[in-house]
C-alpha positions as CSV (number, residue, x, y, z in Angstrom):
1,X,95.7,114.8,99.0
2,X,96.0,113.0,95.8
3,X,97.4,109.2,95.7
4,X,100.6,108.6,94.3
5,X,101.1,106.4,91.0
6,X,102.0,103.2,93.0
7,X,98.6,104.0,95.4
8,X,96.1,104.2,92.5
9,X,98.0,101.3,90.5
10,X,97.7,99.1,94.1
11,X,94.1,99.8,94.6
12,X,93.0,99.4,91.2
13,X,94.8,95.9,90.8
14,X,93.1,95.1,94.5
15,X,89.5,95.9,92.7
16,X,89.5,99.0,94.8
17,X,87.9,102.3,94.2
18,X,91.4,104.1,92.9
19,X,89.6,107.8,93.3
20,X,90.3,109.7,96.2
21,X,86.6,110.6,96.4
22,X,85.8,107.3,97.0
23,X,87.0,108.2,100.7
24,X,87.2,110.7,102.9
25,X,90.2,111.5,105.7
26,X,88.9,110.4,109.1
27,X,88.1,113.3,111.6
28,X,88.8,111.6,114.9
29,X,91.2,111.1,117.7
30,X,94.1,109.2,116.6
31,X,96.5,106.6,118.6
32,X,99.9,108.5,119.8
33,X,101.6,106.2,117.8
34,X,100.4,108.2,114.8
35,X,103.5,110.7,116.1
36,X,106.0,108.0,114.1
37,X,104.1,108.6,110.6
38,X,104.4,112.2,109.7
39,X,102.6,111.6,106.1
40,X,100.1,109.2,107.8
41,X,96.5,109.7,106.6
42,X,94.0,107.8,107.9
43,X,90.6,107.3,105.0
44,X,87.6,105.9,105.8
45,X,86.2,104.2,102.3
46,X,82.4,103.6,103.0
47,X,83.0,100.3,100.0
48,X,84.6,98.7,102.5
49,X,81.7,97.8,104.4
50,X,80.4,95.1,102.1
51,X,83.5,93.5,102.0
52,X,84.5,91.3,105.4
53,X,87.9,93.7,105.2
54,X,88.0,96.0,108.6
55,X,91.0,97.9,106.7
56,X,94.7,97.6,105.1
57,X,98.1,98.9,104.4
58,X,99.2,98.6,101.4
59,X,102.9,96.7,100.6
60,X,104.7,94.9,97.7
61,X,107.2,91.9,98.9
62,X,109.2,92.2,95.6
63,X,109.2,96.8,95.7
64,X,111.0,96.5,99.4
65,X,112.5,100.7,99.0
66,X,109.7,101.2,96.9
67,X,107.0,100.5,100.2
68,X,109.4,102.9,102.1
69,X,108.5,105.4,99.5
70,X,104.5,105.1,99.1
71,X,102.0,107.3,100.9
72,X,101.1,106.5,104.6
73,X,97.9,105.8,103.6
74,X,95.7,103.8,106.3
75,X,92.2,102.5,104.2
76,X,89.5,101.6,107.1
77,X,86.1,101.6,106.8
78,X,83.8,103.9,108.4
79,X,82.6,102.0,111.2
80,X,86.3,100.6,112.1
81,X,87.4,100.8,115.5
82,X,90.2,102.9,117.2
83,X,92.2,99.5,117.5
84,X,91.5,98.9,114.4
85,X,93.0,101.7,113.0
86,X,95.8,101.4,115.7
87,X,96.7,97.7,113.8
88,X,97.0,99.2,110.5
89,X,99.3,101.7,112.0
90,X,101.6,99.3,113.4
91,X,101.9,98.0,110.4
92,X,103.0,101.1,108.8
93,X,105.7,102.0,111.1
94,X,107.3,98.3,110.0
95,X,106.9,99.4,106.6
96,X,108.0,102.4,107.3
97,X,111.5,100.5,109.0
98,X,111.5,97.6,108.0
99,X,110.2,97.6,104.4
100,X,107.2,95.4,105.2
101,X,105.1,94.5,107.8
102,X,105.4,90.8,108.1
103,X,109.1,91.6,108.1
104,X,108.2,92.0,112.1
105,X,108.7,88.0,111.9
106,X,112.2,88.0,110.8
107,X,113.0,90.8,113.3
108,X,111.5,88.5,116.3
109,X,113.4,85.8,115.1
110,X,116.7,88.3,115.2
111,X,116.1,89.7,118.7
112,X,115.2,86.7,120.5
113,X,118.8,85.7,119.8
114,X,117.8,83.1,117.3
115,X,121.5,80.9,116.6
116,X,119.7,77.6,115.0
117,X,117.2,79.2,112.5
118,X,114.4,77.4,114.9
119,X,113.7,79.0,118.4
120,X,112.4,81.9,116.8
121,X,109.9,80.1,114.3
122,X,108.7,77.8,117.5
123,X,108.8,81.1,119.7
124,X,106.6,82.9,117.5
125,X,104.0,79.6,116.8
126,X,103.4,79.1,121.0
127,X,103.1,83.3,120.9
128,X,100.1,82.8,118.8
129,X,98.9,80.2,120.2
130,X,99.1,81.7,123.9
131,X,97.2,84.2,122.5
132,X,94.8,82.4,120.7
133,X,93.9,80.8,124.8
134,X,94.2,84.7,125.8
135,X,91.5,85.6,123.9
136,X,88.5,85.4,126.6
137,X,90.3,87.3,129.0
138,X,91.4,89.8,126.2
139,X,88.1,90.6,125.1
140,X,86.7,90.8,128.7
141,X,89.3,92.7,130.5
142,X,90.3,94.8,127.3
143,X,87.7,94.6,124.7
144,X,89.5,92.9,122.1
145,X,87.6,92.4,119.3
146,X,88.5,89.0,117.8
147,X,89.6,88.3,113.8
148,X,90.9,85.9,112.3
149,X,94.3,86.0,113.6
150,X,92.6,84.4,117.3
151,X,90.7,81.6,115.5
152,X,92.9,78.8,115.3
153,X,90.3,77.8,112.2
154,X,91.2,80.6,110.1
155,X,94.6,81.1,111.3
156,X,95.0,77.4,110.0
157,X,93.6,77.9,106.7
158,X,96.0,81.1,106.4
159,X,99.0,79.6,107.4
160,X,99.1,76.3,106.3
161,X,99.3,75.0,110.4
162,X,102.3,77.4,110.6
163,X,101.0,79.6,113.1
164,X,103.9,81.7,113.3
165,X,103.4,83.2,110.2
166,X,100.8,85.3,111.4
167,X,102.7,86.4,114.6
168,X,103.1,90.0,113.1
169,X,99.5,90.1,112.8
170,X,98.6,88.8,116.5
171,X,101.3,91.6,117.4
172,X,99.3,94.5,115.4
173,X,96.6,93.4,117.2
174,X,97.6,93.5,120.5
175,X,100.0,96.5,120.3
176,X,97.1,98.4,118.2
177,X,95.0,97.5,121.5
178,X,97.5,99.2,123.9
179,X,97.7,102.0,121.8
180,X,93.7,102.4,121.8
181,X,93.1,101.8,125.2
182,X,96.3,103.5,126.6
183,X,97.7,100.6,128.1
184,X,100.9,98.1,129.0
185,X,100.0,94.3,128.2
186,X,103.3,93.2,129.1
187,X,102.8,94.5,133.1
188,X,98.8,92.5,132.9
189,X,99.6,90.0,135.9
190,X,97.4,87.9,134.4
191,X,99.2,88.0,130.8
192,X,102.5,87.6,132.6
193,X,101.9,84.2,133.7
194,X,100.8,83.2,130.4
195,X,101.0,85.1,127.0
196,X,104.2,87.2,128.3
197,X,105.4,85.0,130.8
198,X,108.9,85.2,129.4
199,X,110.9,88.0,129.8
200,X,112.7,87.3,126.4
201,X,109.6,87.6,124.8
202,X,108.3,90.6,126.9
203,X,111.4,92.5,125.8
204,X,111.1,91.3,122.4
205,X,107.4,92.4,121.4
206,X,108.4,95.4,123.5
207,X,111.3,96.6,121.0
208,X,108.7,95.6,118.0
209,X,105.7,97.7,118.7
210,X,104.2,101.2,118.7
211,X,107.0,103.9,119.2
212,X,110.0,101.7,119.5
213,X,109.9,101.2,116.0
214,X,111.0,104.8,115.8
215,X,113.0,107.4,117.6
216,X,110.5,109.4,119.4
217,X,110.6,107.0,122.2
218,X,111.3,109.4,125.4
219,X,115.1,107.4,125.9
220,X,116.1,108.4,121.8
221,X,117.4,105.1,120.9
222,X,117.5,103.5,117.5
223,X,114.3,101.8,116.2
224,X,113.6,98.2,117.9
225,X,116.2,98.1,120.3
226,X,115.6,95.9,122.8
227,X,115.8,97.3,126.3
228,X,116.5,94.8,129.4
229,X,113.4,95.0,132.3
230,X,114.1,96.8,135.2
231,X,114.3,94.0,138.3
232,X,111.3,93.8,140.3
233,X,111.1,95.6,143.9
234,X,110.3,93.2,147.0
235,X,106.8,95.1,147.1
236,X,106.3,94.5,143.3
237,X,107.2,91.0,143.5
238,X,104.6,90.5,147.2
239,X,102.2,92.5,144.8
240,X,102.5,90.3,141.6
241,X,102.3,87.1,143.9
242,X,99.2,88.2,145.5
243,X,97.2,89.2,142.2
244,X,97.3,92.9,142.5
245,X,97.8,94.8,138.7
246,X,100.6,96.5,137.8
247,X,98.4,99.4,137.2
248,X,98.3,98.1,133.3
249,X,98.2,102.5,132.1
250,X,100.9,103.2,129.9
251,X,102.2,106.6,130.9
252,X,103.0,108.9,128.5
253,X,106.0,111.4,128.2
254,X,105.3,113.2,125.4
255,X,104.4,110.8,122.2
256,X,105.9,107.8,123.8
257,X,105.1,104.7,125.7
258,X,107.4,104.4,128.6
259,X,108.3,100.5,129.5
């Protein structure tokens, strides 16, 4: 398929090959949360490995209907991972909704039932900080691979100290992992005493990530609704307390990820 105009214009003001020969559509397995983009096209661009890029979206802050409009173009390169591709894709469905991806902030900030214009900023900064301290167990239990959005270094250089700024970005990450791997962070006993230890938050990234952003989650319901947890049985509860996991598979009914 050929780019549109505002495609080619993007990746030739990026210093990107702007010919779609310069890539080719990937051939492989792709996360169920592809099911939300039904112009999604994933290309693999082999110039991308000499640059330190794993892969993008493209997005104009100032063109907010105009991103709504562009091709669902995913740009990885060849040897990108599933999760990899699974970020990019969660930040096409916020495009896709919201109108850009790092609008995912401002929605956090609206759903945590933010009334001073400060919980959710300070929410979002000790999110990506928690995960930040996740990391080790991430990568052992899950095979996260880390970026630059786990290195308090680079995150600092990024942000300017605000962490919170790149809390959509921790959230790709993660939810891209779940959609990889096929599982449910938010029911990881060990994440639920530290990087989703509150329920607010669990809900939260819940409503914000991989098919809740649309409407082919199983229950139909407007894009990022948040959906109150289901009270814990006595057995869940002696489970949790005892270290046993949730089970941590996300089970699938259809194209969705059931909470």
């Amino acid at each position: 398929m050929e780019y549109d105009p505002k495609t080619r214009e993007y990746l030739r003001d990026q210093g990107f090959p702007s010919s779609e020969k310069a890539t080719s559509v990937a051939n492989r397995q792709l996360p169920s949360t592809a099911a939300g983009l039904p112009g999604l096209l994933v290309r693999e661009m082999p110039y991308l490995e000499d640059t330190n890029a794993e892969g993008f979206v493209f997005s104009n802050s100032r063109d907010i209907p105009g991103n709504r409009k562009l091709q669902q173009n995913v740009f990885v390169r060849p040897s990108a991972s599933d999760a990899t591709i699974a970020h990019e894709i969660e930040h096409l469905l916020a495009r896709q909704n919201l109108g850009l991806g790092s609008s995912i902030n401002q929605k956090f900030d609206e759903l945590i039932g933010d009334k001073d214009g400060k919980e959710g900023k300070v929410k979002r900064s000790m999110f990506v900080s928690d995960a930040m301290r996740a990391l080790p167990y991430l990568e052992e239990k899950y095979g996260l691979v880390k970026n630059a959005y786990f290195d308090p270094v680079a995150m600092r250089a990024m942000t300017g100290n605000n962490f919170g700024i790149g809390f959509y970005e921790v959230v790709a990450s993660l939810a891209g992992l779940e959609a990889a791997k096929n599982v449910d962070l938010t029911k990881d006993p060990v994440l639920r005493k530290t990087l989703f230890a509150d329920k607010d938050v669990r809900e939260t990234y819940n409503a914000l990530t991989g098919l809740r952003q649309t409407r082919l989650d199983p229950r139909d319901i407007p894009p990022h609704t948040r959906i109150k947890e289901k009270e814990e049985s006595t057995m869940q509860k002696i489970k949790s307390k005892l270290g046993f996991s949730w089970g941590g598979q996300v089970p699938q009914a259809g194209n969705g990820k059931l909470i």
